[in-house]
PANU-388548 format. One record per residue (C-alpha): z, y, x; residue in one letter. Coordinates in steps of 0.1 Angstrom, whole numbers, plus 5000, padded with zeros to 4 digits. Last residue first. Example, Ala and Ser with C-alpha at 12.3 -4.5 7.8 and 13.67 -1.06 7.14 Angstrom:
<pts>
507149895137s;507849555123a;
</pts>
This chain:
<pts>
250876684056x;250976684095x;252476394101x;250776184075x;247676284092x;245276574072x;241976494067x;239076604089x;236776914083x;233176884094x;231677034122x;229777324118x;226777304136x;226377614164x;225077464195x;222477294176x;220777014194x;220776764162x;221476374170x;225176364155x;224176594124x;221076384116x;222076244079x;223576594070x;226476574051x;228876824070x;226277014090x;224777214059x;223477464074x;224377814058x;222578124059x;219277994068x;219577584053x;219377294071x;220477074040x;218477144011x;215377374019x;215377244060x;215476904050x;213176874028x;210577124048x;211076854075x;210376514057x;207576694037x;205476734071x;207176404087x;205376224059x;201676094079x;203176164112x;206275884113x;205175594122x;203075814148x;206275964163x;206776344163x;206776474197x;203376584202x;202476724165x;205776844169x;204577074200x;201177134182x;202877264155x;205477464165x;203077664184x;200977724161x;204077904141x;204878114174x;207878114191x;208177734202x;210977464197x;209877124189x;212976934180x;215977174196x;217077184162x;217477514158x;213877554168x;212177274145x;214677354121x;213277674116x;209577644120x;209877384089x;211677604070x;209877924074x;206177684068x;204777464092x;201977214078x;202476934094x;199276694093x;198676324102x;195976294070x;196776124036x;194076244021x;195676463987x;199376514008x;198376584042x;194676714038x;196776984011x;199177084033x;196977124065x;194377354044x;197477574027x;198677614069x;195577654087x;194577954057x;193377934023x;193778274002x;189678254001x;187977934013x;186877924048x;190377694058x;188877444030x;185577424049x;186977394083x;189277144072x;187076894054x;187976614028x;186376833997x;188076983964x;185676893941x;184877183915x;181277083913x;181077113952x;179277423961x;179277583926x;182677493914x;184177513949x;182777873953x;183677943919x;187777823924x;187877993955x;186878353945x;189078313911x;191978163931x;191478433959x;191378743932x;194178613911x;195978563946x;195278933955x;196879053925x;200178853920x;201278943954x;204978783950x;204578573913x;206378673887x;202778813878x;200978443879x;199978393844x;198478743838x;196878743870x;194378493864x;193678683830x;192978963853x;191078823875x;188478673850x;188078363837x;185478133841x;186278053877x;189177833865x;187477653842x;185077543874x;187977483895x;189877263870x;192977253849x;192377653836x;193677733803x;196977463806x;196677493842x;197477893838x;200177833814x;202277563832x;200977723868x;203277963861x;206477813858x;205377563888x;205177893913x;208278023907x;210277683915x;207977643941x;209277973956x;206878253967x;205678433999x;203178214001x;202877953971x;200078063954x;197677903980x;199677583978x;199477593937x;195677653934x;195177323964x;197477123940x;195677233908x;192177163925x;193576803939x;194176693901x;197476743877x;199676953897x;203577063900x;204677143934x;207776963948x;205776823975x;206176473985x;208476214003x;207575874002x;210475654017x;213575924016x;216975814027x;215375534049x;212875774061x;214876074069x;217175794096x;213775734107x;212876024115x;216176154128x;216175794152x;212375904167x;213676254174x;216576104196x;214975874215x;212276124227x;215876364234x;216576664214x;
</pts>
């Protein structure tokens, strides 16, 4: 895709959708960092039916460090690796509790040293609790970057850094939720949805379907 080209998808995505934002359920920036970090390997969907319960018990760091593991776990079992998340979101929550009265702090290299937290969990949450210029790259987002032809690269860093450099500053601060949007409804795996997506004409996909035109009087 062309400079021109990325900067029209973007803004095309922000017309349709002003202030995108994530689909998880919280209450505080504790419940929204506790939800990222249970979200690998799991669907939002998943991840808001048990964070009802568990928030309900446990809506802050330092409630949340009160209880043990297994009472952790029992809320989040549906989830994909139930048991070593317990274990993070326990870990995490009491460090946070005792090191920052269950604050959730503005500061990347403290967040990514904070069990079950990684580059990724730490981006998405300076993105959407501080407003920070971060994309946070997940299977959708490193897919439509490369079938796209946006900001291809073959490793997840990668990705980043290369629409970090091509995405428009406009555009920065909700490109992250702009992307993972697009590739969970419309640029999906198994089947992209060429037919109404809003950047069809600008997209570098050799393979987009193309979408089925009516039937002339003389053909009918």
């Amino acid at each position: 895709m062309s400079d021109a080209a990325v900067a029209e998808a973007f803004a095309r995505w922000q017309a349709n959708n002003p202030e995108p934002t994530t689909e998880l359920h919280y209450g505080n920036p504790f419940q929204l960092l506790a939800a990222v970090v249970l979200s690998a390997q799991a669907t939002d969907k998943s991840v808001n039916a048990a964070t009802q319960t568990l928030f309900a018990v446990a809506p802050d760091a330092c409630s949340m460090a009160q209880l043990s593991e297994a009472e952790i776990a029992a809320h989040i079992r549906k989830i994909g690796l139930y048991q070593s998340k317990a274990r993070n979101l326990k870990r995490l929550a009491e460090r946070l509790c005792a090191e920052h009265g269950g604050a959730v702090p503005n500061d990347r290299a403290y967040l990514e040293s904070l069990p079950g937290v990684g580059r990724k969990t730490a981006n998405v949450v300076l993105n959407t609790l501080f407003g920070a210029e971060t994309i946070a790259v997940d299977t959708h987002i490193f897919r439509v970057s490369n079938r796209m032809g946006l900001a291809p690269g073959k490793t997840v860093r990668e990705v980043e850094d290369r629409l970090m450099a091509r995405v428009p500053k406009p555009y920065r601060r909700h490109a992250h939720h702009w992307l993972i949007l697009h590739g969970r409804y419309t640029c999906t795996a198994r089947r992209p949805q060429c037919n109404r997506c809003l950047v069809a004409d600008l997209c570098g996909y050799p393979e987009k379907s193309v979408p089925p035109q009516p039937l002339t009087t003389e053909e009918t």
